[in-house]
N, C-alpha and C positions, 0 to 999 in steps of 0.2 A: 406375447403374441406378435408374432410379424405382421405385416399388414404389406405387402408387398405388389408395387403398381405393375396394371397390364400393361406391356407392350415396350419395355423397355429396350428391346433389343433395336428397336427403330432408331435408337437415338448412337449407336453405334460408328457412324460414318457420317454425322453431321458436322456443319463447320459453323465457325464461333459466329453469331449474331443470327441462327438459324430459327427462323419462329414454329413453336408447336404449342399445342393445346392439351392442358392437363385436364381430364373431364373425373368424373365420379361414378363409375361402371364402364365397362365393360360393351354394353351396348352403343353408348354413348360416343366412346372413344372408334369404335368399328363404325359407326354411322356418318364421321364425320369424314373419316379417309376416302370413301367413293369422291367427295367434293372435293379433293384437292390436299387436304390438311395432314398435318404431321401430329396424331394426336396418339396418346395413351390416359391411361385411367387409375387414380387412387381409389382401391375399393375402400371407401371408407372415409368423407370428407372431417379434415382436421385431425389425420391421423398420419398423414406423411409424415416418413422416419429421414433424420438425416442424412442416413446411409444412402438414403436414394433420391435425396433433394441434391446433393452432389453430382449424382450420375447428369443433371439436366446445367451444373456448373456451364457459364458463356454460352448457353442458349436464350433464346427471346420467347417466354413464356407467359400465354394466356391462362389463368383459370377458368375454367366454366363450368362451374358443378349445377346442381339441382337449383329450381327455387325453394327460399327456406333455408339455406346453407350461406348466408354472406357474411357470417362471421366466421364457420370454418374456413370458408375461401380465404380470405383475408387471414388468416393462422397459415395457412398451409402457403400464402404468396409470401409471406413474411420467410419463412422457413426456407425457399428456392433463393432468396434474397439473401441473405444469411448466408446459403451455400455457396452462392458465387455465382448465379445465373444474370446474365449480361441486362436483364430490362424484365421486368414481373408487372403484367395487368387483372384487371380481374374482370370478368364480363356478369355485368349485372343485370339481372332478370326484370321483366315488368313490371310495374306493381300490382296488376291482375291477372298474373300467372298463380296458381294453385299451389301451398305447400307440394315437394314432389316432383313437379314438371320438370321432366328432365330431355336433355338431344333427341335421342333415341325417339319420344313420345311424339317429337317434332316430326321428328320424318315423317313416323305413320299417321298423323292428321293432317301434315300440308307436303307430301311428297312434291310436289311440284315447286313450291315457296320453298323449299327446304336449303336451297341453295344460299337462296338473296337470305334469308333468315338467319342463317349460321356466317354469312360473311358482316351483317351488319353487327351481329354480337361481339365477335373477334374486334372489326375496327373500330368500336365503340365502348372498346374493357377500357378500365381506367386504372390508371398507376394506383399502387397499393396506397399511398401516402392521401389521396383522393377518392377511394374508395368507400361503398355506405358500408356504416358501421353499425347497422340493425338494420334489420328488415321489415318491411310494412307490415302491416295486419294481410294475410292470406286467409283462404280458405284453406277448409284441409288439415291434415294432421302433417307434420312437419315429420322427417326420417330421422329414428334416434339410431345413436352408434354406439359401441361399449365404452369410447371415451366419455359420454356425455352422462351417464348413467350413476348413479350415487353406489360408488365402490368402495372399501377399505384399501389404503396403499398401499401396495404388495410391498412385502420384504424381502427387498433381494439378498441372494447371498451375497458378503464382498470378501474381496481378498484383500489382506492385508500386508507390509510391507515383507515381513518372513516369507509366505505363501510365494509370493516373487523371485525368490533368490533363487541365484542359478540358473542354466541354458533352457528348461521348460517354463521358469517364470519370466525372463526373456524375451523369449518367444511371446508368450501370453500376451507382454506390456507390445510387442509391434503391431496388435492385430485392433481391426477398425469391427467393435461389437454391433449386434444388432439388437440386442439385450444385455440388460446388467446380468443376467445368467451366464452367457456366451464364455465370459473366464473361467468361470469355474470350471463348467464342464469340458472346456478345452483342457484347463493343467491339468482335472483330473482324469483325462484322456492321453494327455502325455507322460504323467508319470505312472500309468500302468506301462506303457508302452515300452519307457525306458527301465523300467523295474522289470520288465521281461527282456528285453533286449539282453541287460547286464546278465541275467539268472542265466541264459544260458551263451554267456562266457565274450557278450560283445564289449567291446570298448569306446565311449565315447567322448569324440577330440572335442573343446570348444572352437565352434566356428572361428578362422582366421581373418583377419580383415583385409580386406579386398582393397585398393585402388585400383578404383576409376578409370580404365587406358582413358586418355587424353586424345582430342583429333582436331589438333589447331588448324586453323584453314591457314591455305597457302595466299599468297597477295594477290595471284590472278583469282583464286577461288573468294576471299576480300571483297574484290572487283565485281564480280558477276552477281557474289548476293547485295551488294549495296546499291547495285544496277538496276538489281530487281525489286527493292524493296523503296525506291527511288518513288516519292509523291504518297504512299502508303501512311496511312495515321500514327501510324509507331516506328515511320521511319527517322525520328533522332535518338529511340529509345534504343536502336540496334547501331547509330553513331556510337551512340555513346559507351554499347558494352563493346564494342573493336576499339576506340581509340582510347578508352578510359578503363577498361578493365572492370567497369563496376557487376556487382552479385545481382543477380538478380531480385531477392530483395530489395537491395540498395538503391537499384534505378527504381521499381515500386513506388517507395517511401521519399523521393526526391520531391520537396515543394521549390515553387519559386523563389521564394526569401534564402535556398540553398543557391542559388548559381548569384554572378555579376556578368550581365555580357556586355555590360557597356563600359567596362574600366579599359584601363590601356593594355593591361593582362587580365582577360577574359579568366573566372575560376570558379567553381563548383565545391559545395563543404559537403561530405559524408557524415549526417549527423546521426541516421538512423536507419533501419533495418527492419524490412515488413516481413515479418514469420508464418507461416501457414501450416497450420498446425489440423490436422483430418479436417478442416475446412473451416476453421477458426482463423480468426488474423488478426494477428497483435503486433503493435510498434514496439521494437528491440534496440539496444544498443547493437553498431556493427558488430561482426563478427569477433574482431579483435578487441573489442572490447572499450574500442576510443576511436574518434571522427577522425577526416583525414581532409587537408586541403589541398585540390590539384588546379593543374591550369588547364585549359581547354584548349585542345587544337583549334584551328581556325575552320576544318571541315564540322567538327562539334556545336563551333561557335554559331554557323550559320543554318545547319540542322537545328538546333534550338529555337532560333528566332524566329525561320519558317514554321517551326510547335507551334510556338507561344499564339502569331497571328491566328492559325491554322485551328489553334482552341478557342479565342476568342469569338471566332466567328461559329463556332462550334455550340459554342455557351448561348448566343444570340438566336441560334436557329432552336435548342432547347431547352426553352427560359421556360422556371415551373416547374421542368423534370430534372434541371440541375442543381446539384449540391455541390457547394465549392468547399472543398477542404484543401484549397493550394496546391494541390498535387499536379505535377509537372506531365505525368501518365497516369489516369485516370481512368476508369472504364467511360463509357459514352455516355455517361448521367454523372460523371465529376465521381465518382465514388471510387476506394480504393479499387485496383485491378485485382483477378483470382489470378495466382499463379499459373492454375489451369487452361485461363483464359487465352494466356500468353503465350503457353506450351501448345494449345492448340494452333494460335497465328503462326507458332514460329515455323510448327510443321510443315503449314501449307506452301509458308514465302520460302524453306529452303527447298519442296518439290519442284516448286516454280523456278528456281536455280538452279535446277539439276544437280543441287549439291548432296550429298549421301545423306539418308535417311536417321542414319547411328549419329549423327551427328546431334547432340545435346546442347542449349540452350548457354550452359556453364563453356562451352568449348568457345563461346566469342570471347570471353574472358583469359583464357590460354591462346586464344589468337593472340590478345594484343600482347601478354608478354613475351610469347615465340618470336615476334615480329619485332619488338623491340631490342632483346638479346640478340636477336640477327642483324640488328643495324648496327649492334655493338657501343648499345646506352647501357650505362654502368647498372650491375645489379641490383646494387643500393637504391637508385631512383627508381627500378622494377619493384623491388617490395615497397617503398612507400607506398607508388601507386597502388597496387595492390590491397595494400594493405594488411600484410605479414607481418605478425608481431616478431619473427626473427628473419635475419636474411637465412640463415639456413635453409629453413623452408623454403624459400623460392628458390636458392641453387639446387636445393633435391628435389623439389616438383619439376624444376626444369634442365636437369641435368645434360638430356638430348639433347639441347644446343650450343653446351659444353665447350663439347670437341671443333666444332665453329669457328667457335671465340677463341679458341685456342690457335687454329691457322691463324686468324687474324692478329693476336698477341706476336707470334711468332716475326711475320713478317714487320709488323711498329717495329719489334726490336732489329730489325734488318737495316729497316730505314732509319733508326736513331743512331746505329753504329756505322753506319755505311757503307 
């Protein structure tokens, strides 16, 4: 059964650190939008699926379900947390609110209070980590759901590693389920499809693989986003993917015990690599498969050091809600960053640049090697940095600036001959 929340189309055009309220109906979540709030509704408390605790990834989410529900609240904040949502509270009811009592009920007994009533629940949710973990004695009978209910485990069908092979099992393994059924009935929806396609006489290619077009900013365009992203909380994390070339991953997973900035050459070790996997994150080895040591420019050097102070004082003002795992970029409670999180900031700071919209995350990274092949630094130190397990690769990823290097080749040998 899907369990699928109202209102999710509201979260469409939000921006990261954006607060909304997950409520438990329908009513609920509609009662509280006249007041100001950004709210939708899980019909169903402690049944949020991950497919849609993603959807709310780098949002500031309140729970507020019914009274009687503070332990599904607390399952289902846990779950948004897990997704990747930027700060998860939970708003807890009174201890003489009635199994049941829900928003909705609020409005129609104190329509007038309804306002001060719903803003003091909101500022007064507590971090999930702080939150109660049983509920008082109520009156009332408390709302049961199909999760909570004494059921036998259903048996899903599963596909096995045969079932996979080939371009319809393919397909199957890219798709993000909403059920362990979802596969099955997907391959066995595409192999009737392609079993009739062939029968009457089609052919089919497997998919070719695509690159990426590349859109390295130019040095005036460099300029204008580092301009604007100037005083910004993740302004050394965007230093550092133009001057250093690091994955996005890579800058992720960067703790402090990775950089020196106080040696006579400033340098940074690439020891690991954050994955994000349909909303999962796990520490990796880099890409290539082994760490890498570079040196830090000196605009690097000093975007770091403004961080460093920049989180300290960060950590001071969120003491309680911070978790230190050393991470150098961390979301705003010390915890690792969502990829998503980031892809949403990045969008907004390169609007604010007037720099193109197509422009991708991964392209500050082809900045810095464009840039660097055009200052005409040997290709060899481009892959290190990089991090290329062959130079090949970087001359064929970068072959556009080729023809460049090549005037410039030509004229050395002008001036070494004379």
């Amino acid at each position: 059964m899907k369990v699928i929340p109202f209102g999710l189309e509201t979260l469409a055009n939000l921006n990261t650190g954006t607060s909304v309220v997950l409520c438990c109906g329908e009513e609920d979540a509609l009662s509280l939008r006249p007041v100001g709030y950004t709210a939708l509704s899980q019909p169903g408390a402690g049944l949020l699926e991950p497919v849609y605790s993603r959807e709310m990834a780098g949002l500031g989410v309140v729970v507020l379900y019914d009274a009687g529900e503070a332990s599904e609240a607390r399952r289902d904040a846990q779950k948004l947390l897990e997704a990747g949502a930027e700060s998860v509270r939970v708003a807890e009811r009174a201890a003489d609110a009635p199994n049941g009592a829900d928003v909705n009920g609020k409005l129609v007994e104190d329509p007038r209070g309804f306002a001060r009533w719903a803003a003091g629940m909101i500022e007064g949710a507590k971090p999930v980590s702080r939150a109660r973990e049983r509920e008082p004695q109520r009156d009332g009978v408390p709302d049961v759901y199909l999760s909570s209910l004494e059921m036998p485990e259903p048996k899903w069908p599963e596909l096995d590693d045969a079932a996979r092979y080939g371009l319809p099992g393919e397909i199957v393994g890219t798709m993000d389920p909403h059920t362990e059924a979802d596969p099955v009935a997907l391959l066995g929806s595409l192999l009737c499809a392609f079993g009739n396609a062939i029968g009457r006489g089609a052919s089919v290619k497997p998919p070719q693989a695509r690159r990426e077009e590349m859109r390295p900013l130019s040095r005036d365009q460099v300029g204008m986003f580092l301009d604007t992203v100037k005083g910004d909380r993740m302004e050394a994390l965007y230093v550092l993917a133009v001057t250093s070339g690091l994955r996005q991953g890579e800058l992720l997973a960067l703790k402090w015990e990775d950089v020196d900035l106080e040696g006579t050459n400033p340098t940074l070790e690439v020891r690991r690599n954050l994955s994000e996997t349909r909303g999962r994150r796990s520490v990796v080895t880099p890409k290539s498969g082994r760490g890498r040591h570079l040196r830090l420019s000196r605009r690097a050097v000093s975007a770091l050091r403004t961080h460093r102070k920049r989180q300290l004082e960060e950590r001071v003002r969120k003491a309680g809600l911070w978790e230190d795992h050393g991470l150098i970029f961390p979301s705003e409670i010390g915890t690792p960053m969502s990829g998503r999180n980031l892809y949403r900031a990045f969008k907004i700071r390169i609007k604010r640049a007037s720099l193109p919209q197509t422009l991708r995350f991964h392209d500050l990274r082809h900045t810095c090697a464009t840039l660097l092949l055009r200052q005409g630094v040997n290709p060899k130190f481009v892959q290190e940095l990089l991090g290329h397990a062959d130079i090949s690769l970087t001359l064929n990823t970068y072959s556009h600036v080729l023809p460049d290097m090549g005037d410039a080749a030509a004229g050395g040998m002008d001036a070494a001959l004379g």
